[in-house]
N, C-alpha and C positions, 0 to 999 in steps of 0.2 A: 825884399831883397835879403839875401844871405851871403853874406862874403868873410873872407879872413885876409890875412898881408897877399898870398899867391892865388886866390880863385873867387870869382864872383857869381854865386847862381840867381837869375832873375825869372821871377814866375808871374804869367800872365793867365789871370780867371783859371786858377789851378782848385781843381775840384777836391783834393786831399793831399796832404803833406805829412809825411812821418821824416824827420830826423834818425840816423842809427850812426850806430860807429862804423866805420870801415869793417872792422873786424864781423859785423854784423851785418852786411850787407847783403848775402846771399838767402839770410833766413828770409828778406824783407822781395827781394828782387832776382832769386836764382829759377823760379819756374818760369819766369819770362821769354817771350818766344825772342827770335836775333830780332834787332836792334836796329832800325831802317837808316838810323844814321849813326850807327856805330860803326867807330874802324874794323869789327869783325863781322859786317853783316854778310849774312848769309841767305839769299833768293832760295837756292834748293829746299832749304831747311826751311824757312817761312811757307813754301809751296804746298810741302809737304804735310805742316801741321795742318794748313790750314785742307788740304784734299783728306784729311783722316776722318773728316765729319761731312762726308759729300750730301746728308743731306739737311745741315744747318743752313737755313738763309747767309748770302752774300754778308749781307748787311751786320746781322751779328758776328759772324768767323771774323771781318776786319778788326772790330770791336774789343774781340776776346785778344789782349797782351801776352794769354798764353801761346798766339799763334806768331803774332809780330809785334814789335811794339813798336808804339810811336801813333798809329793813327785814331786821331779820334772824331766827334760828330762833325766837325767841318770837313779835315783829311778824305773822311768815308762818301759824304756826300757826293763834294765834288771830284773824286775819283770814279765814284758811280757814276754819275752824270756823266763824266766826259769821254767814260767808256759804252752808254748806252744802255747800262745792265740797272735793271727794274732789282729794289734793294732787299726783295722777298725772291729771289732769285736762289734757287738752291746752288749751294757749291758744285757739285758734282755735275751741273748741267751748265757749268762755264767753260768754254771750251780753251781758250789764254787764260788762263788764273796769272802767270807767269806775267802777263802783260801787265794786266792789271794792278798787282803790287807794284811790277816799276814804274808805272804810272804814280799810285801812292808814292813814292822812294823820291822817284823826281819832283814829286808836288813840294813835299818838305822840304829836299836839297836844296827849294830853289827857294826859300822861305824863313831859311834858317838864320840868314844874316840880318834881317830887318823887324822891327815891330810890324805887327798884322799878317795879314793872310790873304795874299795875290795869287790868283788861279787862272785869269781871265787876261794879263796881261797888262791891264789897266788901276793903277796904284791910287788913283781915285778912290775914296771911301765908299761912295756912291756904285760903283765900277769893279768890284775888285772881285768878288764870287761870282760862279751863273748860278748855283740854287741858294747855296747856305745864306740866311736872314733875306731869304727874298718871298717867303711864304705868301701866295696869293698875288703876287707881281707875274707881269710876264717873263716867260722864258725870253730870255736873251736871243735864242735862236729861233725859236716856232712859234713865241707867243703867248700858250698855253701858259696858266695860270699854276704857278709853282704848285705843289703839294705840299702840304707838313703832317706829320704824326708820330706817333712812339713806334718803339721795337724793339723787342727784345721780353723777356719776361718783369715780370713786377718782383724786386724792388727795382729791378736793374733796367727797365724804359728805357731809353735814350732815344731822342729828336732825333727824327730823320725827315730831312726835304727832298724832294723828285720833283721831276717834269715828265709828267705819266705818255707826253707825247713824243719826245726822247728816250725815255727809258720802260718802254712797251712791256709790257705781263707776257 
């Protein structure tokens, strides 16, 4: 935890932290794509970076901060999943991209005021994702035996979970 007398920042399983001044803040955070729950986010502009690489996988364009910020391996997954879209899925052969971030936008909104991460509706620990930390469990919906694997190039890997019977090649 980091706080002073007016502000408290609390960080949970935070993969890297840099400190800077105010004054330095843009060197640190100015190519970042809008801000899913920032007071200036902007859909068009998220839409857009991320249609500028139509044929990056789904799964990494969410990933990259320079597109949007804000979602990461859990956000991606169960947005993927609950849109149906297989996470080797090329951008440019997604027909709502537009959806689909406000899907992400709304997963987070709805996420923001609480410890953990409810997807599913059910605040149960046991209960709370359909794919994320359910690797080789049944889908929630069909059965089928979750997926797990990386994505993305080496160094940069990141976990990603499917239900290959939901989210079809």
């Amino acid at each position: 935890m980091l706080a002073n007398e007016r502000w408290q920042a609390v960080g949970l399983k935070l993969g890297m932290v840099d400190l800077v001044r105010t004054a330095d803040e843009g060197r640190l955070v100015g190519h970042l794509g809008p801000d899913l729950l920032g007071p200036d986010w902007d859909m068009d502009e998220a839409v857009r970076r991320l249609r500028a690489e139509p044929g990056r996988t789904i799964g990494e364009a969410l990933l990259d901060q320079r597109n949007l910020a804000g979602i990461g391996t859990i956000y991606r997954a169960e947005t993927l999943f609950l849109r149906g879209i297989w996470p080797w899925k090329k951008v440019g052969e997604i027909e709502d991209l537009e959806g689909v971030v406000s899907l992400a936008q709304r997963l987070l909104e709805a996420n923001k005021g609480h410890a953990g991460t409810v997807t599913t509706g059910d605040r149960r620990p046991a209960n709370a994702t359909w794919v994320y930390g359910r690797a080789g469990r049944p889908c929630r919906r069909c059965g089928t035996r979750i997926s797990r694997g990386e994505m993305g190039a080496q160094p940069q890997e990141r976990l990603i979970l499917w239900c290959a019977s939901c989210q079809p090649r």
